[in-house]
C-alpha positions, 0 to 999 in steps of 0.5 A: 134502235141501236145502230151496231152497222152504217146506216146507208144515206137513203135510209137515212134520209126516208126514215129518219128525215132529220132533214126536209124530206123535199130539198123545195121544201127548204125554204118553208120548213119552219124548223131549224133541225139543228140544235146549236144556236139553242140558247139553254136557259137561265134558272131563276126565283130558287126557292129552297123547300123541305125536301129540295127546290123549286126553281124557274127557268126562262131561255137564256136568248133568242128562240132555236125552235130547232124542232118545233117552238120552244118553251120559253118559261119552265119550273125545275121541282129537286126533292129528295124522296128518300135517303137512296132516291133523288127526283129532279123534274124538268116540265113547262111551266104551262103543264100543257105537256103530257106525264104520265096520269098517276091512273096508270102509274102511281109511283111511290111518295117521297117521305116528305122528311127535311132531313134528307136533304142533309143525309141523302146518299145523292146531292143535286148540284147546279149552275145558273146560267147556262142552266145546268145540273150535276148529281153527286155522292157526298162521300165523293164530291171530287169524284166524276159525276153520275150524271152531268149535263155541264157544256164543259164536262161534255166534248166539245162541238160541233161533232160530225156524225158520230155513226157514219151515214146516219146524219141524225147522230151529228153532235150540233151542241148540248144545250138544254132544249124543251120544245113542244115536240122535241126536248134534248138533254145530254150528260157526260159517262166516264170512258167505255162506262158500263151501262145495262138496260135500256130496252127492250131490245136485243143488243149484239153488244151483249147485256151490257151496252155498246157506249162506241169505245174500243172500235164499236159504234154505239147505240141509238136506243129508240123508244117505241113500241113494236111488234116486230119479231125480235129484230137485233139492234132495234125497237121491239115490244117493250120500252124501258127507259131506265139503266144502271151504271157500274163504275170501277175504280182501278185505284181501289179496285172497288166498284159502286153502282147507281141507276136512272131513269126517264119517267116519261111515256114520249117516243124518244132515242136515247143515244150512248156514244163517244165521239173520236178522240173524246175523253168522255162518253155520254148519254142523251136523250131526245124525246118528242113529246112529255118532259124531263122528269128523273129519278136518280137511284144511289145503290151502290150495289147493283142489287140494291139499284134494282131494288130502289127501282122497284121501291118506286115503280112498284115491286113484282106481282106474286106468281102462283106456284105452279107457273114455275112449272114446265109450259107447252104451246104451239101454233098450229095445235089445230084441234082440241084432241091433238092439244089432248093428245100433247098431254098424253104423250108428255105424261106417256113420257114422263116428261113433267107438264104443269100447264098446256096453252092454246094459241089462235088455233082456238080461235074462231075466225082468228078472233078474241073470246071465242072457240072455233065451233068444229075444231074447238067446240066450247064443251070439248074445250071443257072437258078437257080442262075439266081434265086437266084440273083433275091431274093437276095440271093448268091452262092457259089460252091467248088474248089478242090486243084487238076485237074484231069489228062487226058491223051488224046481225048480217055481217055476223050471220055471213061470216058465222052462222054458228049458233055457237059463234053468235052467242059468244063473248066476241058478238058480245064484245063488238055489239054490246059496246058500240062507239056510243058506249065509249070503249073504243079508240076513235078517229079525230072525228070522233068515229071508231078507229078501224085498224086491220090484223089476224080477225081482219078489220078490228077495233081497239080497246081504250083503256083510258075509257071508264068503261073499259075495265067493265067491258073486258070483265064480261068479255072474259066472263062470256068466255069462261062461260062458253067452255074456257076455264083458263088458269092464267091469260097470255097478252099478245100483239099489245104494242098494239099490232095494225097491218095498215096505216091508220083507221082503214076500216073505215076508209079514213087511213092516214092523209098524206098531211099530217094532221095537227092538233087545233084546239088547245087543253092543258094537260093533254099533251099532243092532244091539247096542243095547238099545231103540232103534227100528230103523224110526223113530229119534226124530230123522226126517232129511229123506229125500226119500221119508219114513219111511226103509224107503220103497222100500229094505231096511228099517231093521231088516234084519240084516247077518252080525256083528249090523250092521243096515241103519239103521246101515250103509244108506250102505255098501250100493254101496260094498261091492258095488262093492269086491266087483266090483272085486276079483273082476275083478281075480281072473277077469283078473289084472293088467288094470284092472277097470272099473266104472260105478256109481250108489251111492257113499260116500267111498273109493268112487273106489278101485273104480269110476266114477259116471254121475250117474244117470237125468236127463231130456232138458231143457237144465236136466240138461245144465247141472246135469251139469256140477256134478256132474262137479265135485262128484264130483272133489271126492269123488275119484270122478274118472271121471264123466258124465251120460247125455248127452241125457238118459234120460228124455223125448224129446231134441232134435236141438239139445240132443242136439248140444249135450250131445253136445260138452259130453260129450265133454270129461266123463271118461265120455262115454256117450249113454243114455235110457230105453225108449219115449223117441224114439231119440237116438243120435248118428247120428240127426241130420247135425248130431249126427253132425258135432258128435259126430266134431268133438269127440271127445277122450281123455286119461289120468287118472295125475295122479289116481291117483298124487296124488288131483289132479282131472282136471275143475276149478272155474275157482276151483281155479286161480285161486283169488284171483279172487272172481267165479269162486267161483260159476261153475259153467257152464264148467268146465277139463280139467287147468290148461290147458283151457277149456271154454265150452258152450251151455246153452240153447236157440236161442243162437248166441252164449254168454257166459264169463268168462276167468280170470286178469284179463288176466294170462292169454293165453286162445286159441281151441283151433280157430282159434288166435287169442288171445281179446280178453277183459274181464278178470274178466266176462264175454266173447260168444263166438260159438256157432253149433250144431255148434260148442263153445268150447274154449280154451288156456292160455298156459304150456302144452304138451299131447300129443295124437294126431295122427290120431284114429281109430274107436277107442281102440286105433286111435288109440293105434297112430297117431303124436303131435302137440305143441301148445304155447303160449307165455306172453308170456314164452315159457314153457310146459311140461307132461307126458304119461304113457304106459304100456299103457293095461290093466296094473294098476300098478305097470307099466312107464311113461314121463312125457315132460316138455314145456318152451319158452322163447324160440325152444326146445321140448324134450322129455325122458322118463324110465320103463321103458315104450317108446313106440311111436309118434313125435312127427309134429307140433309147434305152437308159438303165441306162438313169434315176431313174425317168421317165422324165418329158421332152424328147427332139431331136434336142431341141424339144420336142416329145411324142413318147417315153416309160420309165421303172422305173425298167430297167431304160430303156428310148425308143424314137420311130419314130424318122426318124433322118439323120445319115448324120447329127448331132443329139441330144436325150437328157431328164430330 
């Protein structure tokens, strides 16, 4: 939870209980709470390996057992994985802690190369006694570390609450402490650093973290997952523990990135702070549960951070084409013909829609795998998209996390006695895998865990159970059976959701005593421990819902191998979503699942998208859409958007034209809100409806699949060396080449966006083609009437695009392509388009057709094996000459087909049918 306000003392006091929450209690509490007389440790028996060392470490003193025992001998493993990658991992000597199973996460190999050691772009640096660490660049040794966890480059302490109210937040010291239930490890930043990441969470400090410089407070980034309706400044769906860091150097007015992350699945803060008169930020973590295990990414450029991120976690899964389209949703849809009707009056509109979703209204009784008998009869569901594949077009319904339970035949027949119903993948899902089966998450004792939500009591699925993956393949195979013919799936409520607190199904709930582990098993975490509280560890992080059973699985559920919920909460999403993922990928061998999902953790790219969750319809979520979109690029989570118009509350005609646009540069486009809400569907409204056709673009993600680069970027990403763009955060570029400038409030007819590159850029107007008279380096007043969306080019470009853009994807795609370039003041430009089939799962035939110009020339050349269909029909060249030509050629013959306009400098060649297959030529003179 990011605290951005005072926190009052009885908040503090009920949800974070740093303290004894009984003042009786004082005397037994067992635990110090307080982390200055912790010891640190001392490092021991270094012994130098190929690629690092391995060191041990013992506590330097007596023990603080400030939240728990503490650890007395641990094992420091440095290696240096590749030349931009350096892995320094801090675990008990025990493994009795729990990491993460490579089952879940397997994360890319060190390339076991001795030489990294001395060609490494980072350099592990330590002190003996007190342990300490500190990384590096060997180009730089005398410059500010990246990380450093040194007492004496920390501010001194003790420090008094940082954030006023909240004690948690006193500064106590900054050794290193491990202790079964509370690890703490604290480095030094530069002053006000800027840091981006951390999440998922919207931030009111923007894209880039609030680090308490400048009259802010800071913030408490807490690590657990929640399914709370897109709060500010606290908890949500998803947990990423990674950041990168950009540093400026005033002196040489360049700039050099770099990025961490905290591999570990545990509930934790991670707090970024800088106390009253320091000359230093820090980060600290304080986690409950799991180990200190880093990776340190060199860069040094933002992109290439995010792309040594993904080189590890696993870069993005590929999306089929069509899920760049136009998606429609809504709550409240409450039968199949008034979905229907949705479809016919978008094309009635002529408002392109590639896919049509359905929410719970399919459902019946709220519950998984099924279709609601009256309102959604499984042969009308059928044959409505039986139509929809006809046209084109796709589907795509709603999972949630859990399965309703049922108890036997009886229960089945009171609650529905539709034949339909009994026969459907939910009887099946229940019924067919009894506790026995071991697909359930269970009770301590060994019982079903019964949580409670939309179907009532429910059931959830333990994805580290064996069985799991076959059960959710017959389920969804059930379900297709029964009339659903999904194209892709949408993951909801997979934090996972409970609306009690513990199993209440089966009457066992939560005791008001924590429960604590009794039996020991290495390598089982909480669950193997002796003693620990499995409901209420000593160290409370700053859930945004309190004690952290609240309205999820409880902390003491069990998992298949001995893991519990309090060590493994976090993993929940991603494991349904890797299930889902590679179950399609069996029911329709070869093609490209596709996946929308709110829960994420890192590696979650590999297997699915991420809408950004249930916002509201107000102009602050537009705005806030668009840092997260840039958050989850970072993340390598690439195919993200906001429900467009927001879910909850009623939209306006103006800002649901505005979004509309804005959305339409965003890699998942889909307009979606919540029952009872006024309808907001895009055809509601003439201006909607024009804004919403005008700003229909599709693009193709292989950079961010076959490299991890992301598709939407910070403008800092390419012109990292500009100070005043670090915080920008209300314009974003698609690629390198794009600029997109929105309106992001009400009654504007003019929006103010600064153009990078402080003149050495030539900026120009994607619709009119004029070349902007910006102020270099602040802001320029663009006019912005409604219907109308900013969008401008990069010079030194060439982008494909389809000429004729039609209803659909597949549409389009089958029409001819068109060439935009525009020209540096040096003529230069280039760029490249890959194409392939747009559904197979690579490795797949592709071709990559390369774009190049300079003076009076553009060419084209293509290498791959995939053959393109459709032909070049265009070419616009901006910036192409002073003078109209006196000569167009292609191929070196000349033609008559083509325009010039000595104003815009723009020269455009039609009627070209050239073969992308082949090499090509355009030149003028």
């Amino acid at each position: 939870m990011i605290i951005a306000r005072a926190v009052s003392a009885r908040s503090a006091s009920l949800l974070f209980h740093q303290a004894p929450e009984n003042p009786s209690t004082l005397l037994s509490d067992p635990f110090a709470r307080n982390t200055s007389f912790c010891p640190g440790y001392l490092l021991s028996s270094l012994r130098e390996t190929p690629t690092g060392l391995v060191a041990q470490l013992s506590l330097a003193g007596t023990a603080c057992n400030a939240f728990g025992p503490d650890v007395a001998d641990l094992i420091l493993e440095v290696t240096y994985d590749t030349e931009t990658r350096l892995h320094v991992n801090i675990y008990d000597a025990a493994k009795s802690q729990l990491t993460i199973p490579t089952s879940v996460i397997q994360l890319a190999s060190s390339l076991n190369d001795s030489s990294l050691k001395d060609k490494s772009d980072l350099v592990f640096n330590h002190e003996r006694s007190p342990f300490a660490f500190w990384i590096t660049r060997p180009s730089q040794p005398d410059d500010l570390p990246l990380f450093d966890t040194r007492t004496s480059s920390l501010p001194p302490t003790p420090i008094p609450p940082v954030i006023v109210g909240d004690n948690s937040t006193a500064l106590d010291g900054f050794p290193l402490v491990f202790e079964d239930q509370y690890l703490q490890l604290a480095s030094a930043l530069p002053l006000g650093a800027n840091m981006y990441g951390l999440g998922e969470v919207i931030a009111s400090s923007g894209f880039r973290r609030d680090i308490g410089t400048n009259g802010s407070t800071g913030t408490i980034q807490t690590i657990w997952t929640r399914g709370a309706s897109d709060p500010i400044d606290e908890n949500m769906y998803g947990t990423h523990p990674f950041y990168l860091e950009h540093r400026y150097n005033g002196t040489t007015g360049r700039s050099q990135s770099h990025g961490v992350l905290h591999f570990s699945a545990a509930g934790s803060d991670i707090l970024l702070l800088t106390p009253p008169t320091s000359p230093v930020s820090l980060i600290e973590y304080r986690a409950i549960g799991g180990t200190l295990d880093f990776y340190f990414f060199s860069g040094p450029s933002p992109q290439r951070v995010v792309e040594q991120y993904g080189e590890l976690i696993g870069l993005p899964t590929w999306q089929p084409y069509w899920a760049f389209g136009f998606h429609l949703c809504r709550w409240g849809y409450k039968t199949v013909n008034e979905t229907k009707e949705q479809v016919e009056d978008m094309r009635a509109a002529d408002i392109p829609l590639e896919t049509m979703w359905n929410d719970i209204d399919l459902y019946h009784a709220a519950r998984d795998f099924t279709t609601d008998p009256v309102n959604y009869p499984g042969k009308e569901v059928k044959s409505f998209i039986r139509n929809l594949v006809v046209h084109h077009q796709h589907y795509i319904p709603i999972v949630d996390a859990a399965t309703p339970h049922i108890e036997n035949e009886t229960d089945i027949r009171h609650r529905a006695a539709s034949i339909e119903y009994r026969q459907a993948a939910c009887w099946f899902v229940h019924n067919s895998y009894p506790a026995t089966r071991d697909v359930w998450i269970k009770n301590p004792d060994g019982s079903e865990y019964i949580g409670s939500g939309r179907p009532g009591y429910q059931v959830y699925p333990d994805w580290f159970s064996e069985n799991s993956p076959m059960y959710w393949e017959e389920a969804l195979r059930n379900w297709t059976e029964l009339g659903v013919g999904f194209s892709g799936l949408w993951l909801d409520l997979n934090e996972a959701v409970s609306q009690c607190i513990g199993s209440c199904g089966s009457d066992i709930g939560l005791p008001e005593a924590s429960l604590r582990a009794a039996q020991g098993q290495p390598g089982r975490g909480a669950g193997g421990q002796k003693g620990v509280d499995l409901n209420r560890p000593p160290y409370a992080i700053h859930n945004g819902d309190g004690l952290l059973a609240n309205k999820t699985i409880a902390t003491n559920a069990t998992h298949a191998g001995g893991y519990v919920e309090l060590d493994v909460h976090n993993l929940w999403g991603l494991m349904e979503e890797k299930t889902t993922y590679l179950t399609l990928l069996t029911m329709r061998s070869g093609k490209r699942p596709f996946l929308i999902s709110r829960s994420t953790f890192p590696s979650s790219g590999k297997w699915t998208g991420h809408w950004l969750g249930d916002n509201f319809s107000q102009w602050a979520y537009m705005y806030f859409s668009i840092q997260g979109v840039l958050q989850f690029q970072l993340f390598q989570i690439p195919m993200v958007g906001a429900d467009t118009c927001g879910f909850s509350g009623n939209t306006t005609e103006e800002l649901c034209n505005r979004w509309m646009q804005l959305s339409a540069f965003m890699p998942f486009y889909r307009n979606h809100n919540v029952m009872g809400a006024l309808p907001q569907e895009p055809y509601r409204w003439q201006s909607v409806a024009q804004a919403s056709r005008a700003a229909m673009r599709y693009t193709l993600f292989a950079n961010v699949s076959l490299h991890g680069t992301p598709p939407v970027r910070a403008l800092f990403f390419e012109f990292p060396d500009e100070p005043e763009l670090f915080g920008v955060d209300q314009q974003f570029l698609i690629g390198r080449d794009i600029l997109v400038t929105p309106v992001l409030e009400p009654n504007a007819m003019t929006v103010d966006g600064v153009f990078p590159g402080r003149g050495r850029v030539i900026w120009r107007d994607w619709h009119t083609h004029e070349v902007v008279n910006a102020s270099s380096g602040r802001n320029t007043s663009l006019s912005a009437p409604l219907g109308h969306i900013n969008v401008h080019i990069r010079d030194a470009s060439a982008l494909l695009l389809h000429a004729r853009p039609a209803y659909t994807t597949t549409e389009t795609r089958a029409g001819p392509y068109e060439l935009l370039v525009s020209q540096a003041a040096d003529g230069y430009a280039f760029g490249t388009a890959y194409i392939d089939d747009g559904e197979s799962l690579p490795p797949t035939p592709n071709t990559t057709v390369r774009f190049e110009a300079s003076r009076g020339r553009v060419s084209g050349t293509a290498k791959g094996h995939f053959h393109i269909a459709q032909c070049l029909e265009t070419i616009t060249v901006l910036g192409a000459s002073s003078r109209r030509p006196r000569v167009v050629e292609v191929n070196e013959e000349a033609t008559g087909k083509w325009e010039f306009d000595e104003k815009l400098k723009r020269l455009v060649v039609r009627d070209l049918s050239l073969d992308l297959n082949k090499d090509w030529a355009l030149t003028w003179a």
